[in-house]
Structures are given as structure tokens and as C-alpha cells.
N, C-alpha and C positions, 0 to 999 in steps of 0.2 A: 504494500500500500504506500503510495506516493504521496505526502505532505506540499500542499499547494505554498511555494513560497510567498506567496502576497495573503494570505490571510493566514498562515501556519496552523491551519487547523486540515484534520484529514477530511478527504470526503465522505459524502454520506453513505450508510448503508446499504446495502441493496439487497432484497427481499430474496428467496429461494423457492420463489412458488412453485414453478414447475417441480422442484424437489416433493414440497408437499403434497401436490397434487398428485401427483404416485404415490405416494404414502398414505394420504386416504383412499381414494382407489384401494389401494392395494390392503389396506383395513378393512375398507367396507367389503369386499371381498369375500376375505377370510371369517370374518364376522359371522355375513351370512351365511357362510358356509357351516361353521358352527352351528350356527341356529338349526341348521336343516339336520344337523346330523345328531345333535345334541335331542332333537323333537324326533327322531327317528329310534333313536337310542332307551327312550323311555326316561333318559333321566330326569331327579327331579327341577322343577323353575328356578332355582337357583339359579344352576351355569347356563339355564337357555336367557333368563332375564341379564346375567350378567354380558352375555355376548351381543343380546340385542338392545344391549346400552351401548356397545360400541361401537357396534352399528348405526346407531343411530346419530353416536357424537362424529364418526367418520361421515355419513353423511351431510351431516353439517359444515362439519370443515370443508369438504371438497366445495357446499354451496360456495361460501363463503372466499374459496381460493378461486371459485371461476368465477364470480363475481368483480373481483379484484383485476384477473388478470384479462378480463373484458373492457374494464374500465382504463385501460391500459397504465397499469404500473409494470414494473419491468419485473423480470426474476422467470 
């Protein structure tokens, strides 16, 4: 990272959305996969409630990352 010499401060951050955007993807994914097999499985609401809370918060973040990245910020 390259420190601008006229205002000696570094520049600003820059977002990894595409990173995250795979990542929920790739959450919401597996989530729901869980959910299917964990309902398939018989076991009890526990690990299906726990998996289709992650699901659901991956869902969200991906809203939230395409949102962003439609609005056009970089990453």
C-alpha cells in the first residue's frame, strides 16, 4: 500500500465483495443442503432450525452484497 505524499495518509479501503458473495453462495448452499438432509434424516429441530438460521442469514448477506455491488461500489 502506497502512502499519497501530499496528504500522507493511505488510501481508502476497498471492499471484497465478490469474495463475499461466494461465500454466501456458497453458505446458502450448504445450509440448504443440510436442511434437506438433516429433514430427511429424522433428526430432531435443533440442527434443522440451526442450519436454516444460516441459511437464512447467508441469504441475506448475499441480498445485501448484490445490492451493493449493483449500486456500483467496487470489490
Amino acid at each position: 500500500m502506497s502512502i499519497d505524499p501530499s496528504t500522507r495518509r493511505p488510501p481508502p479501503p476497498r471492499s471484497a465483495l465478490t469474495l463475499r458473495l461466494v461465500l454466501a453462495t456458497f453458505g446458502l448452499v450448504i445450509s440448504c443442503v443440510a436442511v434437506a438432509l438433516f429433514v430427511d434424516q429424522d433428526l430432531p429441530p435443533a440442527p434443522i432450525a440451526i442450519a436454516a438460521v444460516l441459511a437464512i442469514i447467508a441469504a441475506v448477506d448475499l441480498v445485501i452484497v448484490i445490492r451493493r455491488k449493483l449500486h456500483g461500489e467496487p470489490g
